[in-house]
Backbone as CSV, one residue per row, in Angstrom:
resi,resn,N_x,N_y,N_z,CA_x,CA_y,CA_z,C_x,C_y,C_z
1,UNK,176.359,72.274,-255.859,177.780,72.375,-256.168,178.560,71.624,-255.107
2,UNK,179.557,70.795,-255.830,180.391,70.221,-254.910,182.311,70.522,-254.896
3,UNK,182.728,70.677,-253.813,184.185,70.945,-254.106,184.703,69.472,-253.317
4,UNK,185.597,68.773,-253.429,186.151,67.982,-252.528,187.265,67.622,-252.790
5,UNK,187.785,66.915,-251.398,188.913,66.374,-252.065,189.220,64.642,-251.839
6,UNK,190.042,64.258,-252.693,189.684,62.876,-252.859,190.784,61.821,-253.233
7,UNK,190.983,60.527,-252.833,192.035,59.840,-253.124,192.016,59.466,-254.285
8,UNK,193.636,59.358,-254.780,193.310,58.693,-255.825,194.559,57.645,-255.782
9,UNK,194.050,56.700,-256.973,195.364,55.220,-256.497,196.081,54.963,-257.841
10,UNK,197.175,53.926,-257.571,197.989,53.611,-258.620,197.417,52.813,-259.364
11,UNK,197.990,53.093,-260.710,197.374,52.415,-261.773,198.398,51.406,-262.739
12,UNK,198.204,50.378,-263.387,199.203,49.745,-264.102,199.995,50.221,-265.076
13,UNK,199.703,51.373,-265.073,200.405,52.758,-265.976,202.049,52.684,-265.293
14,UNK,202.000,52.194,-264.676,203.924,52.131,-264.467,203.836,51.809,-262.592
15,UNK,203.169,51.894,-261.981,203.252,51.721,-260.284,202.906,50.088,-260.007
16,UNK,203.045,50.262,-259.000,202.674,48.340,-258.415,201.185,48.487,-258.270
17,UNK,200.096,47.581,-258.657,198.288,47.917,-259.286,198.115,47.350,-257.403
18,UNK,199.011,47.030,-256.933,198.384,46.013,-255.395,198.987,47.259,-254.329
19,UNK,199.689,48.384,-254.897,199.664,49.421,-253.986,198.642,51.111,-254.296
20,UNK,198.817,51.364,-253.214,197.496,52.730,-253.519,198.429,54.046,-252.788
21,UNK,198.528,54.728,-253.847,199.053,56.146,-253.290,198.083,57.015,-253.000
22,UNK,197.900,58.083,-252.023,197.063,58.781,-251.677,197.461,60.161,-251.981
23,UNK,196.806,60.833,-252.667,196.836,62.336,-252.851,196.145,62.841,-252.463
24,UNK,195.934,64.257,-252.585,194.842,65.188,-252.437,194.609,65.643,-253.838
25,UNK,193.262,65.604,-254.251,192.883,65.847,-255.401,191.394,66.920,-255.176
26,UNK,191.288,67.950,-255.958,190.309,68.715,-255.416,189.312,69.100,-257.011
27,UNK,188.362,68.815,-256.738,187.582,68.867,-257.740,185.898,69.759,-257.418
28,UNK,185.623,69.970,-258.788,184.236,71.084,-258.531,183.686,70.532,-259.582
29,UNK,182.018,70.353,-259.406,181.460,70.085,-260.459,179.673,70.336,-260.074
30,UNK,179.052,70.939,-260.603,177.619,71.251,-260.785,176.779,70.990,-261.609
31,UNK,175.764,70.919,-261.468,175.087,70.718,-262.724,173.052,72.020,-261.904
32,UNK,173.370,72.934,-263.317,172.575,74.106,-263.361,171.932,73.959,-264.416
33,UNK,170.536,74.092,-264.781,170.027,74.557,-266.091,170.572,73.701,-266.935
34,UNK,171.098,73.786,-268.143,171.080,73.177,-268.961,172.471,72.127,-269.386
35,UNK,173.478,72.527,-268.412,174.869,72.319,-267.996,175.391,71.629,-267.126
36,UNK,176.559,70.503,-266.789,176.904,69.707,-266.074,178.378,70.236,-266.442
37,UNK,179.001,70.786,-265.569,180.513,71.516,-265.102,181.225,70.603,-264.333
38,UNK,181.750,69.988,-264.771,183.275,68.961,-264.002,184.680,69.906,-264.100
39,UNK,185.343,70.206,-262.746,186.468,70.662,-263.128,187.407,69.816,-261.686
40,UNK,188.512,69.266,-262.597,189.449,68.600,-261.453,190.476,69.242,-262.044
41,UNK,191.600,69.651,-260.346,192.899,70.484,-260.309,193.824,69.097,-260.174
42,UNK,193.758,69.235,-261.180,195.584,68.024,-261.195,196.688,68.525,-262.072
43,UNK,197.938,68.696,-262.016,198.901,68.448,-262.610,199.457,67.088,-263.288
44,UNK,200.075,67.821,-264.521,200.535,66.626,-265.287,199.865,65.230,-265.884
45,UNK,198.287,66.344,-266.031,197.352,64.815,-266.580,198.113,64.867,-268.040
46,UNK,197.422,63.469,-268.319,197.720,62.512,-269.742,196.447,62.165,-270.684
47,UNK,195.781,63.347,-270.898,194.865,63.217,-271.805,194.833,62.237,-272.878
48,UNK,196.082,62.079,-273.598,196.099,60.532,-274.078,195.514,59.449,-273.736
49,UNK,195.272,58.945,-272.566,194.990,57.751,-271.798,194.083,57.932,-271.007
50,UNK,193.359,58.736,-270.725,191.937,59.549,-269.825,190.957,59.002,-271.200
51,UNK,190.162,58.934,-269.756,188.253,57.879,-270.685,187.343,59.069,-269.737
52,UNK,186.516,59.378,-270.786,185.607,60.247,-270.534,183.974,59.614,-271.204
53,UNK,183.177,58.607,-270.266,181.894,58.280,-270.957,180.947,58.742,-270.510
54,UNK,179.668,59.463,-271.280,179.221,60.242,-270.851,177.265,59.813,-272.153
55,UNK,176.224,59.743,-270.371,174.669,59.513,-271.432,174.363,60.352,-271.196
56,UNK,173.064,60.365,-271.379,171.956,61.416,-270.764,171.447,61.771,-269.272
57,UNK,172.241,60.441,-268.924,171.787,60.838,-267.158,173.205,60.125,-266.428
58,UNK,174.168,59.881,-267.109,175.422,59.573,-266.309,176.384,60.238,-266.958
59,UNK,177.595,60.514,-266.320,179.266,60.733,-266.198,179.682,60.017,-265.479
60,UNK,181.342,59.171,-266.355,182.097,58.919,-265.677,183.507,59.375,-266.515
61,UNK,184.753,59.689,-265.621,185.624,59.695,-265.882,186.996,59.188,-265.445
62,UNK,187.266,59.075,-265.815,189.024,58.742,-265.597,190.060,59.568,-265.578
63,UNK,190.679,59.969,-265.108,191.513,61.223,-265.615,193.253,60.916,-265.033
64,UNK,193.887,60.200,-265.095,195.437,59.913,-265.575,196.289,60.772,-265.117
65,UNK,197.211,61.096,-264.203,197.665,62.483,-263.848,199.259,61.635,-263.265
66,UNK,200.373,62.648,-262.951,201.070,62.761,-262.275,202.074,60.809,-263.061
67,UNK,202.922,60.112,-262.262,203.589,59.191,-262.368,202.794,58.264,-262.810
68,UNK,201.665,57.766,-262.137,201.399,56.626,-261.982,199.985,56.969,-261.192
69,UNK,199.203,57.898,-261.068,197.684,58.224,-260.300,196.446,58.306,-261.281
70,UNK,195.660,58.039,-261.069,194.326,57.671,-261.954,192.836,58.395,-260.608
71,UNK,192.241,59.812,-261.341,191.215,60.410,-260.289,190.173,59.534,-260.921
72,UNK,188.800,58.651,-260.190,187.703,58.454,-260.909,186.930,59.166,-260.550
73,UNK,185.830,59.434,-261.087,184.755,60.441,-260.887,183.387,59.549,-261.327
74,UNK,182.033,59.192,-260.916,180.922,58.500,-261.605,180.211,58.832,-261.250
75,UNK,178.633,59.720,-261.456,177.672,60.150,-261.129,176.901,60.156,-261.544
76,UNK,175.767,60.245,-261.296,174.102,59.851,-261.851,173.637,61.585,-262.227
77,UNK,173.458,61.728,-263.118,172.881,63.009,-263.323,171.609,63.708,-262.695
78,UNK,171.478,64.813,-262.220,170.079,64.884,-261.780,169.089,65.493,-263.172
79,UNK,168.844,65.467,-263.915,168.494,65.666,-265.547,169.164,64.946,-266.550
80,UNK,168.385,64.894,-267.947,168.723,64.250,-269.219,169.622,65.452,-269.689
81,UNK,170.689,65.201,-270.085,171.305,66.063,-270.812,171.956,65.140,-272.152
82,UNK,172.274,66.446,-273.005,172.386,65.483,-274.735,174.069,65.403,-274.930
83,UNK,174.717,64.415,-274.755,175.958,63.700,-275.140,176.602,64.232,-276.169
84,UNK,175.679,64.756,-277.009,176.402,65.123,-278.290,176.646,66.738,-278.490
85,UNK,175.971,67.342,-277.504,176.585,68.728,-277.419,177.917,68.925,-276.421
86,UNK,178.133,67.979,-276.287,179.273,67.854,-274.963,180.991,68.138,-275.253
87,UNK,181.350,68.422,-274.660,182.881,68.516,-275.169,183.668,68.401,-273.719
88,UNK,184.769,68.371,-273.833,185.696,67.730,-272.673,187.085,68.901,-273.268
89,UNK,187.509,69.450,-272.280,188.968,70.370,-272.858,189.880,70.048,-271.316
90,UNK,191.478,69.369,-271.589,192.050,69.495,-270.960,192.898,70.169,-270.972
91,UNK,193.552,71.157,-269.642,194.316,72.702,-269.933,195.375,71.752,-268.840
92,UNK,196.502,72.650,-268.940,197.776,72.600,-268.369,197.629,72.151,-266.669
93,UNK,196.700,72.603,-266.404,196.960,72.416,-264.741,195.225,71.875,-264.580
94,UNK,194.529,71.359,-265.075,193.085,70.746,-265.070,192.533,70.627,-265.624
95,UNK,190.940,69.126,-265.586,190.177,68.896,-266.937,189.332,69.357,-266.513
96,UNK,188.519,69.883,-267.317,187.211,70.466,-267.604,186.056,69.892,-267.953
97,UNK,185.215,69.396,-268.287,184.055,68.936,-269.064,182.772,69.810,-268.840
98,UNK,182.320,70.237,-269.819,180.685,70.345,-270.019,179.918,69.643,-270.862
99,UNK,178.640,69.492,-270.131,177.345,68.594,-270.850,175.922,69.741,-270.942
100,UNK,175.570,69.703,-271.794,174.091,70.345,-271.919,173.084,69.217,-271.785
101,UNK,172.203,69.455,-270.743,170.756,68.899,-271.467,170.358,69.006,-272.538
102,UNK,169.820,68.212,-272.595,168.440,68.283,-274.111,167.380,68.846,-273.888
């Protein structure tokens, strides 16, 4: 299990792409048994415009938040898990994702 926290930068979503704003962004994500748990605390994401790609042995995401901030996230899975049992739910104050193995 990991908690951290992490920069994130401006995006051509409305900010200057040659400047980088720094936040604090705090995120948790595990992967147990049959499950891969992503959860990032941001306000005011834009699920509209958030990319979530996801195989059997990678995640990556994008996740769109606040004015003009973009969190990335990309990791190598430690297990095959199946893509198609997967679902992604974004709530008011953070995104979520789970993945099952196969």
């Amino acid at each position: 299990r990991q908690s951290t926290e992490a920069v994130v930068s401006t995006q051509s979503t409305g900010g200057d792409p040659n400047v980088q704003k720094v936040a604090e962004c705090r995120y948790d994500w595990h992967q147990t048994g049959d499950t891969v748990n992503f959860t990032a605390y941001l306000k005011n994401v834009k699920p509209e415009i958030c990319t979530v790609n996801c195989n059997p042995v990678k995640l990556q995401l994008e996740i769109y938040f606040g004015e003009d901030q973009v969190f990335s996230f990309n990791k190598i899975l430690c297990g095959i898990i199946d893509p198609e049992k997967s679902k992604v739910i974004f709530a008011k104050t953070k995104s979520r994702g789970f993945d099952e193995k196969s």
